[in-house]
N, C-alpha and C positions, 0 to 999 in steps of 0.2 A: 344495785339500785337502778331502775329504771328511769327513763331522760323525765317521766311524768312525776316521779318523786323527787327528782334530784333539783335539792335548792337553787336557786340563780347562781350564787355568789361562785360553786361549785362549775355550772355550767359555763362560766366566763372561762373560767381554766379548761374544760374538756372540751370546747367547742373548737371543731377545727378551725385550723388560721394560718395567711399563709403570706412568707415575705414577699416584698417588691421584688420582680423576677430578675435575674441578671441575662441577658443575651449575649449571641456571640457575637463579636464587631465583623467577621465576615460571614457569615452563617445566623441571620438573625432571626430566623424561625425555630433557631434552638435553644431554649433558656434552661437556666438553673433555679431552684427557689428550697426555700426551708418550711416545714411546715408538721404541726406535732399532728397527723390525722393518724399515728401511728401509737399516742400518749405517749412517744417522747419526738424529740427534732432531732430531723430528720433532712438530710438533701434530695431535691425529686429531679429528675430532667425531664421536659416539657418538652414535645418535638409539635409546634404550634400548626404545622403543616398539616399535620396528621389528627393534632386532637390528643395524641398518647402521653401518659403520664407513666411516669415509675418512681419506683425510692431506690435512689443510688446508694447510699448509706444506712446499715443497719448493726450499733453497736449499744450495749445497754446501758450506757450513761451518755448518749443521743451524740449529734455532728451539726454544727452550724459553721464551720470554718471552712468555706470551699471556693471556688473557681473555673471558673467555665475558658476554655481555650479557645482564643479569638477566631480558627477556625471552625469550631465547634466540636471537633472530632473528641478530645478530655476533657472528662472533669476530675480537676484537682482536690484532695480534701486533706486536711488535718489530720492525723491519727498521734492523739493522746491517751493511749491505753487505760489511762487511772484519772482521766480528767481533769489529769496537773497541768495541763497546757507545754506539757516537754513530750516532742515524739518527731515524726518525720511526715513529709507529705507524701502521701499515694495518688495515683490515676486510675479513673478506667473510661473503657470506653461508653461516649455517649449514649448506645445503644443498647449498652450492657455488656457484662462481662466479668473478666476475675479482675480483682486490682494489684496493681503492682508499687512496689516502692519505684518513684517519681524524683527521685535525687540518689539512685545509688553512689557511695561514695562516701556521702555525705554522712557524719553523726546525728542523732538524738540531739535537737537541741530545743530551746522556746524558739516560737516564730516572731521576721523582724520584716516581714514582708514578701513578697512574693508578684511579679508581675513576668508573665508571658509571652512568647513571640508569635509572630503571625505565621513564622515559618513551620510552626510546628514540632520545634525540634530546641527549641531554646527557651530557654527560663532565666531569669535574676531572683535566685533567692538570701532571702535574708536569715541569720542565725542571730542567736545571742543563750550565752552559757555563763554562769559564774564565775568560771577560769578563764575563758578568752576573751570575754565581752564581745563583742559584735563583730561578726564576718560576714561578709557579701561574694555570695558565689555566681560567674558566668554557668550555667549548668546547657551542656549539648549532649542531646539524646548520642547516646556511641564513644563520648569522650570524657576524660578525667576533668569532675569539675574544676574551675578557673578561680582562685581567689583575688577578686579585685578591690577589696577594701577590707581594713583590719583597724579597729580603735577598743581601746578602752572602756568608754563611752559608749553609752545607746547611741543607735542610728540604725535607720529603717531604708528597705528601698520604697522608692514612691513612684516611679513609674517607668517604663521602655518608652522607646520612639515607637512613631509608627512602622518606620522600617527598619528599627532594630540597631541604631548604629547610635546611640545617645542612653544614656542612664540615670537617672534622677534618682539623688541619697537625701534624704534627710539624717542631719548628724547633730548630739551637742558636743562635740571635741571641744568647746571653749566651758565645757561644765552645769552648764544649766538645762538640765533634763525637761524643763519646759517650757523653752524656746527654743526652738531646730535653727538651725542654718541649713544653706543646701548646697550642693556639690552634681556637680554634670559631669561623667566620666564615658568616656568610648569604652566599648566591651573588653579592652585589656588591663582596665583600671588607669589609663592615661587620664586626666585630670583638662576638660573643658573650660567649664567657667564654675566660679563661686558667688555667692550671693549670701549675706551675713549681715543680719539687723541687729545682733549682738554688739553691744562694746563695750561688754566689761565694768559697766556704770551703774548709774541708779536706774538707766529706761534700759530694760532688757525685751525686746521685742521677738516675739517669734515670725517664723514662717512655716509652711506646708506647702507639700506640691498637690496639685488638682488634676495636671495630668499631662501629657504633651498632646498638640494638637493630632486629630486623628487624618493625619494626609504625609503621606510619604514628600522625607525629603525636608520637613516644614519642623525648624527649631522652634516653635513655637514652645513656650511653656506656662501653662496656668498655675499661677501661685495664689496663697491666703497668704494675707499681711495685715500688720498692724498698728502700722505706721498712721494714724491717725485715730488711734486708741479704741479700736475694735476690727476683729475680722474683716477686709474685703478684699478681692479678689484683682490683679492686676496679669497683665501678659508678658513672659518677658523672652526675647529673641534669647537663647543663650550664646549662637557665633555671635551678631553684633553687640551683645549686651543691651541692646538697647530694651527700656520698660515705659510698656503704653499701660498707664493709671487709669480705670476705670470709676468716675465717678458718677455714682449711681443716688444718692442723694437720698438713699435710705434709710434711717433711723439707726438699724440695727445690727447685728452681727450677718455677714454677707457670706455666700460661699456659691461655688459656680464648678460645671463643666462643661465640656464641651457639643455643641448640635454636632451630629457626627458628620457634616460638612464642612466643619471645622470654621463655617461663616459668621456664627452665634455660638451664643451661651446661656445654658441653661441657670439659672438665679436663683438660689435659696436663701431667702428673707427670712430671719428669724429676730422677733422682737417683743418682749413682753408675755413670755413663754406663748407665743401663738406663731406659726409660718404662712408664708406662701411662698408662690413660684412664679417669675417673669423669662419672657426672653428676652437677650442684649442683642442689638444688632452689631456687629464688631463694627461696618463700613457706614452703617448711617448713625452709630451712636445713640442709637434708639433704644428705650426700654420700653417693653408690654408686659403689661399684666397678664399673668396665666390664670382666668378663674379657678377658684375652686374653695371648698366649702369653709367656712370659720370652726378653727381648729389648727391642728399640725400635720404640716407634709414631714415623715420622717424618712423618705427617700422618693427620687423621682428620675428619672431616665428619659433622654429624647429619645427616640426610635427612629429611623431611616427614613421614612415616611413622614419626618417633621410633629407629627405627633409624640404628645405627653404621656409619659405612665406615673403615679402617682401612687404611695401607699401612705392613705389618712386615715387618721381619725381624732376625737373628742373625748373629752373625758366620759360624754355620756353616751357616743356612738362609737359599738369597734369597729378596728381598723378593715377596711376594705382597699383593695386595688384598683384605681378608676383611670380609665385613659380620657383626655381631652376629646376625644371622640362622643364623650357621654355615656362609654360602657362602660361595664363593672368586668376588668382583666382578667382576671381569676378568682372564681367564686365556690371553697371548695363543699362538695355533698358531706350530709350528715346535719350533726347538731347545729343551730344558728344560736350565735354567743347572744346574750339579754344584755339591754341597754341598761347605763348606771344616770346617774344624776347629773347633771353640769358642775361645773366649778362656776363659785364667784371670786373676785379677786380683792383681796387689800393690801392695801398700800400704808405701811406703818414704819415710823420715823427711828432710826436705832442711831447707836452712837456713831458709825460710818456715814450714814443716809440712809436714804427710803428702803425699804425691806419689803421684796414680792414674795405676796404670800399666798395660795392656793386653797380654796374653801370647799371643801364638799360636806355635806349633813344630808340625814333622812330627808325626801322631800314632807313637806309643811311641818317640820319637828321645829321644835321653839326651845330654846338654851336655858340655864345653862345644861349642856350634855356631856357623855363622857366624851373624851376628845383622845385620837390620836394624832400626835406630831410623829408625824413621820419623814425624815431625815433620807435627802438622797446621796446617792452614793459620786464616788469622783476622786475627789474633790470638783474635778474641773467641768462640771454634768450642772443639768439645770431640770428643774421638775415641769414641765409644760400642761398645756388641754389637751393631752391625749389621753387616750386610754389604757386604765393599769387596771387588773384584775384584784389587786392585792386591797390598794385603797377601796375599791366598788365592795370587796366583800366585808369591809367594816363599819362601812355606809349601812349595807343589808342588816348587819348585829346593831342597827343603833348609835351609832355612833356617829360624832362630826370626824372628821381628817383635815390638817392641818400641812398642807406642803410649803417648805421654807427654799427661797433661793437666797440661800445666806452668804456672803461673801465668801469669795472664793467659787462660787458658784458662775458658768458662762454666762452670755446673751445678756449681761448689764455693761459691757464695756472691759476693755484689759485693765484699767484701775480696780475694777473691781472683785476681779478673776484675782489679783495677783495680792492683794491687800490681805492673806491669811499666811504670808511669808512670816516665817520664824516663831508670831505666837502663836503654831499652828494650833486648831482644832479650840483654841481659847477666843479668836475672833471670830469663831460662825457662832460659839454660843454664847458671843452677846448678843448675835444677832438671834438665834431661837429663844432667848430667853425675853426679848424687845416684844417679840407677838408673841410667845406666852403670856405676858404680861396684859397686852390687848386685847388675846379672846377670853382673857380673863374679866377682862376690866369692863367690852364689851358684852359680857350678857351670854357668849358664845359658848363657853367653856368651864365645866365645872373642876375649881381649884381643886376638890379632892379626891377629880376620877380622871387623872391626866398620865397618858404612857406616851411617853418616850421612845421611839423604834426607828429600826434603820437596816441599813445593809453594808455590807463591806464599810466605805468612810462612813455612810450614815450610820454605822454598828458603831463605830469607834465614836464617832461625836456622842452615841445615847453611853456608852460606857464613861465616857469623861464626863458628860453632864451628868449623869446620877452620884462621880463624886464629888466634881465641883461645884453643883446644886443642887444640893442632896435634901432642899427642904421644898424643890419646886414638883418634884415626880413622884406619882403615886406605883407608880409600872415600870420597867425598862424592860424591852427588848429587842437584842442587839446580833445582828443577822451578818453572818461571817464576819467578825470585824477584829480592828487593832485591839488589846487590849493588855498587851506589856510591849511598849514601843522598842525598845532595847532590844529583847529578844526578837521581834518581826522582824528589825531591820538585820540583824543576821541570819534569819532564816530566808529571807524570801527571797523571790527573783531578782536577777541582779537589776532591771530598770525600773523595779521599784528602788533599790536602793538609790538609784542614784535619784530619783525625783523624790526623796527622802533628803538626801545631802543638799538638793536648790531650796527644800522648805525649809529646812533646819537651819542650814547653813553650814552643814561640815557632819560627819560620823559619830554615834555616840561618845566615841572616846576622844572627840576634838570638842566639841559642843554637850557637854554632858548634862551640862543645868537645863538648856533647852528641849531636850528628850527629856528631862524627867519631869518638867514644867507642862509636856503636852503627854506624855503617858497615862494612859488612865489607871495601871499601878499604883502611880504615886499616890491616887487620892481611893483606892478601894477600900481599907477602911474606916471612910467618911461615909459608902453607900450605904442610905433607910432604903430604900425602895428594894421590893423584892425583884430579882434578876434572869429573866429567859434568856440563855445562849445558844444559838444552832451555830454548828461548824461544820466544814468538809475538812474529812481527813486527808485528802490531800490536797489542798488548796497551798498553791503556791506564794497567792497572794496576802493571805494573812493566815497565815500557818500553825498548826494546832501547836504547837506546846509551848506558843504564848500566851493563847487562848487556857490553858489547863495553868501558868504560872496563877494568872488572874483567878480562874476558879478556886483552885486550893489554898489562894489567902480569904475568897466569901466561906470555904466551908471550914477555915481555920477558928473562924469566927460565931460558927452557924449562922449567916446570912445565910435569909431565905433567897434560894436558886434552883434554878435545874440547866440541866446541859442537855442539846440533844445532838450529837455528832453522827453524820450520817458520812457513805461510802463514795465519796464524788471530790470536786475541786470545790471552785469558788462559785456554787450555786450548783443548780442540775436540773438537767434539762429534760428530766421526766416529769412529765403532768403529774403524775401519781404522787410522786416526791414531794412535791412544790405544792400539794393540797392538804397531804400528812403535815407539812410545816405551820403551813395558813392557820390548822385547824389545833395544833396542838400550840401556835403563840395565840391564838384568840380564847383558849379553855384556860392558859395561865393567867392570862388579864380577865378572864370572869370569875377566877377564884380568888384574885385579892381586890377587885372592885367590888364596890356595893352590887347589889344585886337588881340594877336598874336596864342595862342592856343584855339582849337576849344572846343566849351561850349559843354557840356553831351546833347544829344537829348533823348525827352518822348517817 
């Protein structure tokens, strides 16, 4: 098909597009970036001096997991053969080359982190396996890696010093997979300082490391906290212990790194699913606003030169890369992606409190319309004004879109992140079923052409809501998701399991009633609505043969369903893939809706 017949909706997916670049901290005309101009993702090195671009990675189920080495000289990348997220890291060089395995020694495990040295010859990587649970290796190019941390328990590295002699762990060794505490250890795994907003209580507080300041020599360390009941950012020495509080007097969820002179901090505002960007002065305690356009900054970087780089966009504009300079960063040739619609926002009242909710419809189309609710994924995720391809192409068939930040969901405060403990997956759809009721009730949404969809959790919330309201959905379709909890939680990666055991409260077989209370098993045959499921066969994350329990009780029953399981993990990062999907969950929902929004064309 030619770019002159090929629909918008389509074009949104094919058009190239390209991430926020990573540089090297000593080498910073060398960047890294991802980008599908290949129809799939792909890592490119950018040598900015020159102008030259290349693709570093070429495998057919794409690479987005990689790393640029602070000298410039490697790029690090992932290598998950089946795109189960379990494999090893390779290198090559910047300039091109063969790649090589980048941790020999080391086993096949999932990744728990990964942070490099400026010397070139040193890495902290992170592991985590089923049987050993989480191990942190000193790795030296020439020498047998160093194992300096071993737990049970998830725990990530989060970051090196700048000169290599300091280590920053994120761990939950006290059990709660969704609050870290953190740990500073010297390269032999000797033990610095700790820091733990944990106590074991009813306020279970997290933290994250942001990074240590970038100036040899200097304990600095940037932390997220949540010690006043959402994300912000504080410094904290780890020799004196000493912590300078950062109050920044912002509404919303905060989050910062470092200006790479270690004088400022870069500021990421997020509030009411929209961002921006400030600088913090550390020494005059000054904050500025960093212009830039109404929408979402979903990544941003200071550059050497005190300049901003920026990757935004709107729900109705895509994302481009724009420096504070007033350029457009990297702009790549070929297809230019079509603009979609705005969101408008409502604000509707549920049994927790207010519920944000995200509005896109045909522009001048007048209700009531078919509606997709569509359900994001996380849990701990939040639906914002940027732009998604997936919603814009159901906009184009006619349709309104309904995005939920239903509890449990970020950017409304840690109460309300944390408020879907133990009835999981049963208190976000009070809350989807609160503004179901409203774009009902409002004029928005037609009661008898309403689908149900999602992804990974938003899969499992549309699975549980088609049983446990089974008279509110006309459609489900449920995009990699839970759908016999029991069996996931044995199947899957061992840090899902454990952020499984903080939501539950303990292991199927300690907590039984509440896995079968949030199972969308328990209630499958209660499901009227006919049922689209796509899967990746090897998706670690919600793993097929609980996916196939769930199916062979709809077809024990002939419930109307179909399956589509294709070759990949949790998602895939072939354009082509990802358009077969679009187009064969949009031809299910026009064959059991009335026949009022227009079918996807080949």
């Amino acid at each position: 098909m030619s770019e002159s017949d090929m629909p918008d909706w389509e074009k949104r997916f094919r058009a190239p597009r390209v991430s926020l670049p990573d540089w090297a901290e000593d080498a910073p005309d060398r960047s890294l970036f991802v980008s599908n101009a290949t129809g799939t993702y792909e890592l490119y090195a950018w040598d900015r001096a020159s102008g030259e671009q290349r693709q570093a990675t070429n495998r057919p189920n794409g690479t987005t997991d990689g790393l640029l080495s602070p000298d410039g000289a490697w790029i690090w990348w992932f290598d998950d053969k089946d795109g189960d997220e379990f494999g090893v890291w390779r290198r090559q060089p910047f300039g091109g080359g063969a790649d090589e395995e980048a941790t020999p020694g080391l086993e096949p495990s999932y990744p728990s982190g990964l942070a490099l040295g400026r010397d070139g010859r040193t890495a902290v990587v992170g592991r985590s396996t089923d049987t050993e649970g989480t191990t942190i290796y000193l790795v030296r190019v020439g020498e047998e890696p160093l194992e300096i941390y071993r737990h049970a328990e998830s725990a990530g590295v989060g970051d090196l010093s700048h000169d290599g002699s300091l280590i920053a762990i994120e761990h939950t060794e006290h059990g709660d997979a969704m609050h870290s505490a953190l740990r500073v250890v010297r390269p032999d795994g000797s033990t610095v300082a700790e820091l733990d907003d944990t106590d074991g209580g009813t306020e279970e507080l997290g933290l994250e490391v942001l990074g240590f300041a970038p100036v040899d020599g200097d304990p600095r360390l940037l932390i997220g906290h949540q010690r006043r009941g959402r994300w912000e950012p504080l410094v904290w020495d780890v020799v004196s212990g000493e912590q300078t509080d950062l109050t920044l007097d912002l509404p919303g969820d905060v989050s910062a790194e470092w200006y790479p002179d270690g004088a400022a901090l870069l500021v990421a505002h997020s509030h009411k699913a929209r961002s921006d960007l400030f600088r913090y002065d550390l020494a005059a305690h000054r904050l500025e606003r960093i212009p830039t356009p109404p929408g979402c900054v979903s990544g941003a970087t200071a550059r050497p030169d005190n300049t901003v780089e920026y990757l935004w966009s709107s729900a109705a504009e895509p994302p481009v890369v724009r420096s504070t300079t007033g350029d457009v960063v990297l702009d790549p040739p070929g297809m230019k992606c079509p603009p979609s619609v705005p969101v408008s926002d409502a604000w509707v009242q549920g049994p927790g409190g207010p519920i944000h909710a995200l509005i896109q419809k045909p522009a001048g189309a007048v209700g009531p319309l078919p509606t997709v609710f569509d359900l994001h994924g996380g849990p701990t995720w939040h639906d914002s004004d940027s732009f998604a391809a997936g919603p814009a192409a159901w906009v184009d068939h006619g349709y309104a879109v309904v995005r939920i930040n239903y509890r449990g969901s970020t950017g409304y405060g840690r109460a309300w992140t944390d408020a879907l403990k133990h009835r999981v997956g049963l208190i976000e759809l009070e809350d989807v079923a609160a503004v179901r009721d409203w774009a009902v009730e409002s004029g928005l949404a037609d009661p008898d052409r309403l689908i149900l969809t999602g992804g990974s959790w938003g899969g499992y919330l549309t699975l549980l809501g088609l049983g446990t309201q089974p008279g509110s959905w006309t459609v489900g379709i449920a995009v990699v998701p839970v759908a016999d909890y029991v069996t996931a939680y044995h199947d899957e990666m061992e840090s899902l399991k454990a952020m499984d055991r903080t939501l539950l409260g303990g292991t199927p077989e300690e907590v039984p009633e509440r896995f079968a209370a949030s199972s969308p098993l328990t209630y499958v045959d209660d499901v009227k609505a006919p049922v689209y499921i796509s899967a990746g066969l090897n998706d670690p994350r919600c793993p097929i043969r609980q996916i196939d329990n769930y199916v062979n009780r709809l077809a024990a029953r002939s419930a109307p369903h179909e399956v589509y399981r294709y070759d990949a993990g949790h998602g895939s990062l072939v354009v082509d893939e990802r358009i077969k999907q679009l187009r064969l969950e949009m031809a299910f929902a026009e064959r059991h809706l009335a026949p009022t929004a227009t079918a996807p064309t080949d």
